[in-house]
C-alpha positions in Angstrom: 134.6 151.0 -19.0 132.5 147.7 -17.8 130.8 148.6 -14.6 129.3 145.8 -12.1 126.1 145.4 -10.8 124.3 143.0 -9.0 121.2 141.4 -9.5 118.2 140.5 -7.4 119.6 136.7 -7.6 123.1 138.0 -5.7 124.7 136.7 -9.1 127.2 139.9 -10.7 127.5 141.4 -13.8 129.6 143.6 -15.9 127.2 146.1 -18.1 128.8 148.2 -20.5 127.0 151.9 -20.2 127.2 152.6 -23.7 124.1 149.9 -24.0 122.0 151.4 -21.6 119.4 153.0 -22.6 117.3 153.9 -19.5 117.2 152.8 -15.9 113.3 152.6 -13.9 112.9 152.2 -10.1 110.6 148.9 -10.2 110.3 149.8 -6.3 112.7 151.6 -3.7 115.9 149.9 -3.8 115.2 147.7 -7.4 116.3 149.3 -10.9 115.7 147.8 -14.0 118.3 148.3 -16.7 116.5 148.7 -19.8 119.1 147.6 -23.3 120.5 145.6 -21.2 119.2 141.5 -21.0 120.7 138.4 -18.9 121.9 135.5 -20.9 117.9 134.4 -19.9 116.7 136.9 -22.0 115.1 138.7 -18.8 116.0 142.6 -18.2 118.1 143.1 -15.7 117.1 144.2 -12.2 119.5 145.4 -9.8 119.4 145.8 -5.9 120.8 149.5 -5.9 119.8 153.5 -5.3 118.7 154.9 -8.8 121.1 157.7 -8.5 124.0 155.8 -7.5 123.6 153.6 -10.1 123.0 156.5 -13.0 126.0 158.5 -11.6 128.0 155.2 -11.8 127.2 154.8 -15.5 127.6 158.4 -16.2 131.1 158.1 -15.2 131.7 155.1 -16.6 131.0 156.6 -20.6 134.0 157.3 -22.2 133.6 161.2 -22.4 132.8 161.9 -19.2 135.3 164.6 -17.4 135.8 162.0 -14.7 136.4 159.4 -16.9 138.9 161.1 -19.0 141.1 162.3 -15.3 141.5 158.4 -14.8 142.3 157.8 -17.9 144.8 160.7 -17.8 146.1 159.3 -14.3 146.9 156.5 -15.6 148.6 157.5 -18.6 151.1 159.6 -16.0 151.8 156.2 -14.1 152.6 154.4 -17.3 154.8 157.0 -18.3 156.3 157.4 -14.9 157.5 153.8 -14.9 158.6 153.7 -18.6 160.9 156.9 -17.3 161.7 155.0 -14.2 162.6 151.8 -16.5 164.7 153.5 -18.5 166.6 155.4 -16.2 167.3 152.2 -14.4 168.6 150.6 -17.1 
């Protein structure tokens, strides 16, 4: 799952996790993304909390237990509706 960030320009992203490969506090409040580059070839340096950002990521990987009860949510409203649908007609 794409996750978005912010960078110190205001402009947004969307990082995939699976291409990080370590996040460093440049200075309280400023996190630089290391794997992943802007189209400028810069790394990219976010304005967020270290720790919000690495639990963000961590939930965004495809393995993680609270990736896989959101992925299991929506499986049950898909299913719900395709019951629904049919039952209606």
């Amino acid at each position: 799952m794409l996750i978005k960030v912010t960078d110190t320009k205001n402009r947004e992203f969307f990082i995939n996790p699976l291409y990080v490969k370590a996040l460093r506090e440049k200075k309280p409040g400023l996190v630089e993304i290391s794997g992943v580059t802007t189209q400028w070839g810069t790394a990219l340096v976010v304005q967020e909390d270290m720790q919000a950002l690495a639990d963000r990521l961590s939930v965004a990987m495809p393995d993680s237990p609270a990736m896989s009860a959101v992925l299991a949510a929506i499986r049950d409203q898909e299913e719900q509706a395709a019951a629904a649908a049919a039952a209606a007609g």
